[in-house]
C-alpha positions as CSV (number, residue, x, y, z in Angstrom):
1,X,-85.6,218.9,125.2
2,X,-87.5,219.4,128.9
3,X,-84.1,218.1,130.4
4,X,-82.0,220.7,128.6
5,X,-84.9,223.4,129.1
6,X,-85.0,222.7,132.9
7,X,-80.8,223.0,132.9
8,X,-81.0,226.3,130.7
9,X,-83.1,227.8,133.8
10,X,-79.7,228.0,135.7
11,X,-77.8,229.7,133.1
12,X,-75.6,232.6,134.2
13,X,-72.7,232.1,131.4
14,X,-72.3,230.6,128.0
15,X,-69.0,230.0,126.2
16,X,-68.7,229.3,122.7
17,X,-66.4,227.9,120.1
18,X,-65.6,230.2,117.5
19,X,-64.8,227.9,114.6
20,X,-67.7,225.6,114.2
21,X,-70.0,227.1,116.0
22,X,-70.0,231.5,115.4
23,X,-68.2,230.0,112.1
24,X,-69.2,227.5,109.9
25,X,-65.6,226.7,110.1
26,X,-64.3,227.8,107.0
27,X,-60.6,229.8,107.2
28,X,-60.3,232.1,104.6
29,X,-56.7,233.3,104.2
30,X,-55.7,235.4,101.8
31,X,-52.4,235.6,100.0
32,X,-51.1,238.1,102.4
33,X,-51.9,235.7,105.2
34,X,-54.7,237.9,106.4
35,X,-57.6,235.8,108.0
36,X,-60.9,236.1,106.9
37,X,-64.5,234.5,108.9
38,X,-67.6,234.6,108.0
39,X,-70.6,235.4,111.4
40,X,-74.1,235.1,111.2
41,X,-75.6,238.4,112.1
42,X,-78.8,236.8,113.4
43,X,-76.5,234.7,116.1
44,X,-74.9,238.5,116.5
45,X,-78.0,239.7,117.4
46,X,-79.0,236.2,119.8
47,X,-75.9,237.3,121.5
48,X,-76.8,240.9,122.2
49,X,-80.4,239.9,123.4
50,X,-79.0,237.6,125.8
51,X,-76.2,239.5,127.1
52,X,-78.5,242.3,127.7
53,X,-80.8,239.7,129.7
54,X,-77.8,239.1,132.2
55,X,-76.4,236.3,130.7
56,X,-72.3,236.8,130.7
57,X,-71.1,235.6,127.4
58,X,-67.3,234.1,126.8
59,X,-65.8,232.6,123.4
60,X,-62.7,230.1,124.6
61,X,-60.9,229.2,120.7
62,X,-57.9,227.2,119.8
63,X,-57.0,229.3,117.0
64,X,-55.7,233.3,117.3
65,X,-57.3,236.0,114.6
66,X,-57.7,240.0,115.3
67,X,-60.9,239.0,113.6
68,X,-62.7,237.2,116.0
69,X,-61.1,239.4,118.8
70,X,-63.0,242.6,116.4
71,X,-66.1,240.4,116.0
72,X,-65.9,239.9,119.8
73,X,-65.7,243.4,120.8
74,X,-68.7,244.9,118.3
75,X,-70.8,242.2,120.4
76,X,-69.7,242.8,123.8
77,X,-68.2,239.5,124.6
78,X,-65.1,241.4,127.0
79,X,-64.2,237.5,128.1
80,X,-62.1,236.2,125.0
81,X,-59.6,233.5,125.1
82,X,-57.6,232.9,122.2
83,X,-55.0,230.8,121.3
84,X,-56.4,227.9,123.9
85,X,-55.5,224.9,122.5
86,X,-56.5,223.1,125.8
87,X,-59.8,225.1,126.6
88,X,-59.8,223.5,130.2
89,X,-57.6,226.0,132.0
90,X,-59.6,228.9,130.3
91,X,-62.5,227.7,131.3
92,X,-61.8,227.1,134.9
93,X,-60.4,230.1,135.1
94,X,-63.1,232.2,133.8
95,X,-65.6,230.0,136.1
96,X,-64.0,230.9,139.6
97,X,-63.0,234.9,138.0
98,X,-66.9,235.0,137.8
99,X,-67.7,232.6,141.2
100,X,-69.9,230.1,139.2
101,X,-70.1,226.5,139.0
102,X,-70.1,224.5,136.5
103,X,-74.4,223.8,136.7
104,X,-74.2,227.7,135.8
105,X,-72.4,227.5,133.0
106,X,-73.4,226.2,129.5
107,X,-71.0,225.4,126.3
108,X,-71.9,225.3,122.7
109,X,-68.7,222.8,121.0
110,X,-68.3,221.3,117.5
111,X,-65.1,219.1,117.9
112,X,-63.6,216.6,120.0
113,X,-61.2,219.3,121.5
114,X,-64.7,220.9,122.9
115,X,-65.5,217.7,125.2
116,X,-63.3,218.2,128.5
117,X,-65.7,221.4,128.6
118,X,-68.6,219.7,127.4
119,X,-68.8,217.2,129.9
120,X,-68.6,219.1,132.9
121,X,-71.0,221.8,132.5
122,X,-74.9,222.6,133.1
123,X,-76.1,222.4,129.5
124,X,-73.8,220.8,127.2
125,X,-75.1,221.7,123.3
126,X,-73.6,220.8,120.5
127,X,-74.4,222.5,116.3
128,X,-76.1,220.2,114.2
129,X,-73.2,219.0,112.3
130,X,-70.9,218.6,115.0
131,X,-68.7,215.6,115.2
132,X,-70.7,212.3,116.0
133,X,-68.9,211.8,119.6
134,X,-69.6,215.1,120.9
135,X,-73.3,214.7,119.7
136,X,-73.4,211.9,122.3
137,X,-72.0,213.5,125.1
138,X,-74.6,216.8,124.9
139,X,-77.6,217.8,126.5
140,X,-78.7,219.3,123.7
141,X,-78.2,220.1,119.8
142,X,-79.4,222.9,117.5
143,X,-80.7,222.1,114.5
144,X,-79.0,224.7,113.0
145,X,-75.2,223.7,111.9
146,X,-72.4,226.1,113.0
147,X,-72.3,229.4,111.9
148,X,-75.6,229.4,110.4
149,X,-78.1,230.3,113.3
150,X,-77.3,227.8,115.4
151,X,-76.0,230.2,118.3
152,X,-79.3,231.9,118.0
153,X,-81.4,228.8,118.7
154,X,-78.9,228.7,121.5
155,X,-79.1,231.8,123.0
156,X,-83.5,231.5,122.0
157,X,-83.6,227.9,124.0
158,X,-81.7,230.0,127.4
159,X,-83.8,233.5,127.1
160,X,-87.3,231.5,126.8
161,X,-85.9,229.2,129.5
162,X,-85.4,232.2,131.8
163,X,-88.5,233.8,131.0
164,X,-87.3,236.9,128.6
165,X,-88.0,235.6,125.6
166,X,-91.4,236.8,124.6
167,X,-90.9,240.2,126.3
168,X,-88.2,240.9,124.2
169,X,-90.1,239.6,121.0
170,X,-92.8,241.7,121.9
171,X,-91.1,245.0,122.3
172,X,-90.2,244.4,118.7
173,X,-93.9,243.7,117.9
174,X,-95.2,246.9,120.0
175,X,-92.0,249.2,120.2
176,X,-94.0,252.3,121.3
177,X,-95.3,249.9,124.1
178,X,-91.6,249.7,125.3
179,X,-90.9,253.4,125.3
């Protein structure tokens, strides 16, 4: 845990999965092939306290779906890349549009298809009930399983790493205090 907290210090970007991780990877498809996901709000909200912190926030997916791209948008994730069934190019890509390197950047991955990412960044977490082989090539795992608060502990582990994360818990504890 001290080796991942130390890396989380250096944080300026997180990328997730979608299916695995903001999902508990489920696909729902209904008969008229519409697609259907199910998101935790309290990762949602994870997300919206650390993008307000600075933190740039990405999702790099294999799979395409208006719903992620809507879930996306009502979170303020702008860098979406869908449809990346080799996440690699994405990712370098989105490092050098936003003049990182890779110690800056931290992935959260469920599946073997996550590990060309995984082993190349800062802080390398995987959910609780990711795959066994990407489990052993992570800094860190949540002990949440994927799509059920494990981005929060995620986005909780980076904030408290940096410093923000008792602020923000206590402008919730003494809102007029914030005002």
């Amino acid at each position: 845990m001290q080796d991942a907290f130390e890396r989380a210090k250096a944080i300026r970007l997180v990328v997730f999965d979608v299916d695995g991780v903001l999902t508990d990877g489920s696909l729902f498809l209904g008969d008229d092939g519409q697609e259907y996901k199910a998101f935790h709000s309290r990762d949602g909200h994870g997300i919206v306290m650390l993008r307000e912190s600075g933190v740039e926030l990405a999702v790099i997916t294999g799979r395409q779906s208006q719903v992620v791209r809507l879930r996306m948008e009502s979170l303020g994730i702008v860098h979406v890349y869908q449809g990346q069934r080799d996440k690699l190019p994405a990712y370098f890509q989105l490092r050098d549009q936003l003049h990182l390197n890779d110690e800056q950047v931290a992935y959260v991955g469920d599946d073997v298809v996550d590990l060309p990412i995984l082993c190349r960044v800062g802080l390398a977490i995987a959910v609780a009930d990711a795959h066994p082989l990407v489990r052993e090539h992570v800094h860190w795992q949540t002990h949440a399983p994927g799509g059920r608060g494990a981005v929060r502990e995620v986005c909780e582990l980076i904030l408290r790493a940096q410093g923000h994360l008792d602020t923000l818990f206590a402008s919730y504890l003494n809102p007029m205090s914030a005002a």
